[in-house]
N, C-alpha and C positions, 0 to 999 in steps of 0.2 A: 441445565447447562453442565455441560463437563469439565472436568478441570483435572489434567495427566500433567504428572512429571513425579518428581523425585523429593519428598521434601516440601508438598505440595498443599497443605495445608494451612500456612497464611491467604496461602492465594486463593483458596476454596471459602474461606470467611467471608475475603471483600467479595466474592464474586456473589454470595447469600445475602448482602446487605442491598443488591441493587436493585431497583424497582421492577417490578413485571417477572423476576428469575422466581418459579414455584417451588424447583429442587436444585441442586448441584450435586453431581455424580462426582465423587473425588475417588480417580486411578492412581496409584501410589505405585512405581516398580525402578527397578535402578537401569533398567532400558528405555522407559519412558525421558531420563535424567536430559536426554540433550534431544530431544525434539526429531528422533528421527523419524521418516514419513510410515517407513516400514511397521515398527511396532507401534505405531500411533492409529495409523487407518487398519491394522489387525483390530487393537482395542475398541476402535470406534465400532466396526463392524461386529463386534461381539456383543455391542451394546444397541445394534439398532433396530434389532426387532421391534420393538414399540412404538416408534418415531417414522413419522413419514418426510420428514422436512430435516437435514441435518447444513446448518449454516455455519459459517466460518469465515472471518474476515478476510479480503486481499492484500494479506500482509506476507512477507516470504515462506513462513510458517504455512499458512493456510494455501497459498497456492503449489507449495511442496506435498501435501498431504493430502488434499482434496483428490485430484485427479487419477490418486494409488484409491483413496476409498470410492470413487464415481464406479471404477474399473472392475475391485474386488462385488461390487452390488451387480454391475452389470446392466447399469444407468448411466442414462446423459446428466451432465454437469454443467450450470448455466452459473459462466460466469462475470466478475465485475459489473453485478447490478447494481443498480441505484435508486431503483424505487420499486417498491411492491402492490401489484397493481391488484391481483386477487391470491388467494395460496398457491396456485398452479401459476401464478404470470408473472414475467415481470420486464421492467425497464433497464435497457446497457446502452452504451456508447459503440458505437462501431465506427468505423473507418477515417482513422481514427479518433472518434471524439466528434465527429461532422454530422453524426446521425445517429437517433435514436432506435433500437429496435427493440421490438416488443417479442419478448420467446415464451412461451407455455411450455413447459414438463408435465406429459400426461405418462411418466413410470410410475410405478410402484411406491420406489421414491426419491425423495428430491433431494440433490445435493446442489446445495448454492454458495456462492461468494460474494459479502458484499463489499463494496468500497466503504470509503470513510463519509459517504456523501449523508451518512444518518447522522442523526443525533445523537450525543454520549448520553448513557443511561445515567439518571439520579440514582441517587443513594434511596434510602424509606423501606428497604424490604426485611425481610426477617425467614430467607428459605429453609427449611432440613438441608441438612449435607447429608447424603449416603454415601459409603463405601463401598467400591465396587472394586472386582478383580480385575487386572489389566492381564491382555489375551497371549498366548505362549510367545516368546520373540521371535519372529521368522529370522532364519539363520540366512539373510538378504545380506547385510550390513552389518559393517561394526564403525563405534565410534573413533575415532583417531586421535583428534586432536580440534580446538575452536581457537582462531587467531584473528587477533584481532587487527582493522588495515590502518593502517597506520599515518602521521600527521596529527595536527594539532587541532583542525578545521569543527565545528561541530559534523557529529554525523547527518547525513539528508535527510532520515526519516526523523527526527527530532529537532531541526537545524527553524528559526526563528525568520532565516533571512537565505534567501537561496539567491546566487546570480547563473544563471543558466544559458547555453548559447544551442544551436548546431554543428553542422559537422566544421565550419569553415571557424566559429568561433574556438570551437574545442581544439581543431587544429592550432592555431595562433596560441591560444591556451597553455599548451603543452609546450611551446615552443619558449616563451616566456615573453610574447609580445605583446601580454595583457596588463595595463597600469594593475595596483597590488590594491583595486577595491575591494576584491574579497577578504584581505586580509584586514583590510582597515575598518571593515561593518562587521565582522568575524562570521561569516556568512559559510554556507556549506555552496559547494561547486555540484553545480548540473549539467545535465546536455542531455540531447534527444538521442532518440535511438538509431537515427539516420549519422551519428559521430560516433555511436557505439560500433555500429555496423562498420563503419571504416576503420575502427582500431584506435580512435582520436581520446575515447574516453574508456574508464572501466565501467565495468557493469554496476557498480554502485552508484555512477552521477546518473544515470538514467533518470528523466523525470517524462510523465507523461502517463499516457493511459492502461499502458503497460508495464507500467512502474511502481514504485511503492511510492503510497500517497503519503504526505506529511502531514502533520495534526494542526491544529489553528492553534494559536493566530500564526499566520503562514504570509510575507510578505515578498515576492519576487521581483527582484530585474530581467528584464529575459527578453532575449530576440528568437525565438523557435514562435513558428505560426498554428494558432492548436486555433480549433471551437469554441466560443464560449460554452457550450454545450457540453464538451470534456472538461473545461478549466473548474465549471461549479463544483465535479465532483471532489476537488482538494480540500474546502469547506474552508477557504483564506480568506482574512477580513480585508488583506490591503494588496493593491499589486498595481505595480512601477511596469511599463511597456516601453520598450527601445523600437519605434517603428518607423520605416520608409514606407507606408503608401497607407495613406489618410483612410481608406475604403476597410480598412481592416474590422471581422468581426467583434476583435478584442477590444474595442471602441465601446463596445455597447458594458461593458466590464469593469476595464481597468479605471483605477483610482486617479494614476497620473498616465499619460502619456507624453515622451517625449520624442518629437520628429527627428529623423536623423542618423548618420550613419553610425552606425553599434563601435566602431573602431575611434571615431572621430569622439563620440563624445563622453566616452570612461574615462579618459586623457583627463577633460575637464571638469566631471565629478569626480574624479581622482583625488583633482587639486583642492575642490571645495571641501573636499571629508576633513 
């Protein structure tokens, strides 16, 4: 396991202590400090002679980074898997989420991304840490400035309770013609990427399979129509559906369903919070 940044050595411990990790490679350098893609997939690349499989979550991080190191190797990059079928194969969601496709990487080597669809690794392990040099900084980028977006709401990728719409819901959303449930469940605000693409949301409420997945326990209200096939890979123990048409795959999923139009009936879970 690698472990780059600045100051990086707590985080190199816990990462020794988790079950299955043999080594942890810990990159120390003050370029490393803010995660840019550039001197990170250098580093990585400096390190990957010996490794035929280099994996990294689909979290912003990882899908910034990956696709600069797939390029620098000179390989394909299979991403947002969700299960591993043999070393060279594996399972993703495609269109969106409605189907599963199976991809094989028969390069040199592999560069993958997984979702959250795995299991958190226990504790019980006892790795070496090595130190390793981190790679010259490509004069690519420089750092600027990290700001934080602003509001009171929790963020989406740690957020407990998400209420999420589409384009027509994020419209009204924005407008203020949504009763104030998210404020009262203290809930982070989503939408699909069909309300991104119109402009209705920013790229942060994105939720879906293209998006950054939230950790469990993950409980949603939601009228966007996804696969149960895409929804497993969020790993959420509970989830509330707002649907008009009874045939819906999320039937076979969700915890509650309730029938009905998304506008008509926040009004009155509004009142009952």
């Amino acid at each position: 396991m690698l472990v780059a940044g600045n100051g990086a050595r707590a985080a190199a411990d816990a990462a020794a202590k988790l079950a299955g990790v043999r080594k942890v490679l810990l990159a120390e350098a003050a370029e490393l400090e803010y995660r840019l893609a550039e001197p990170l997939a250098a580093t990585i690349v400096s390190l990957a002679g010996g490794y035929d499989t280099i994996i990294a979550p689909a979290t912003i991080s990882g899908k910034n980074v990956m696709p600069r190191l797939a390029a620098l190797l000179n390989v394909m990059q299979l991403s947002e898997n969700i299960e591993v079928v043999t070393p060279d194969t594996f399972n993703r969601p495609i269109y969106p989420g409605n189907a599963i496709q199976t991809a094989q990487s028969t390069g040199a080597k592999r560069v993958i991304q997984r979702t959250a669809s795995f299991q958190a690794a226990s504790e019980g392990g006892s790795a070496p840490i090595e130190t390793v040099s981190a790679a010259a900084k490509p004069r690519l980028t420089a750092f600027v400035e990290n700001k934080l977006s602003g509001g009171e709401r929790p963020e989406l990728a740690s957020a407990k309770i998400i209420i999420s719409g589409a384009a027509r819901w994020a419209r009204r959303r924005n407008s203020g013609n949504i009763p104030p449930v998210t404020d009262k469940l203290g809930a982070a605000d989503g939408a699909s990427r069909a309300a991104l693409d119109a402009g209705y949301a920013p790229n942060e409420w994105q939720v879906g399979p293209t998006a950054r997945w939230s950790p469990r326990p993950l409980h949603r209200l939601r009228r966007i129509r996804r696969h149960p096939a895409s929804c497993r890979q969020d790993g959420f123990e509970g989830h509330c559906r707002l649907q008009q048409g009874r045939e819906a795959p999320i039937f076979q999923l969700a915890d509650y369903v309730l029938i009905g139009d998304f506008f008509l009936i926040l009004p009155e879970l509004e009142k009952a919070i």
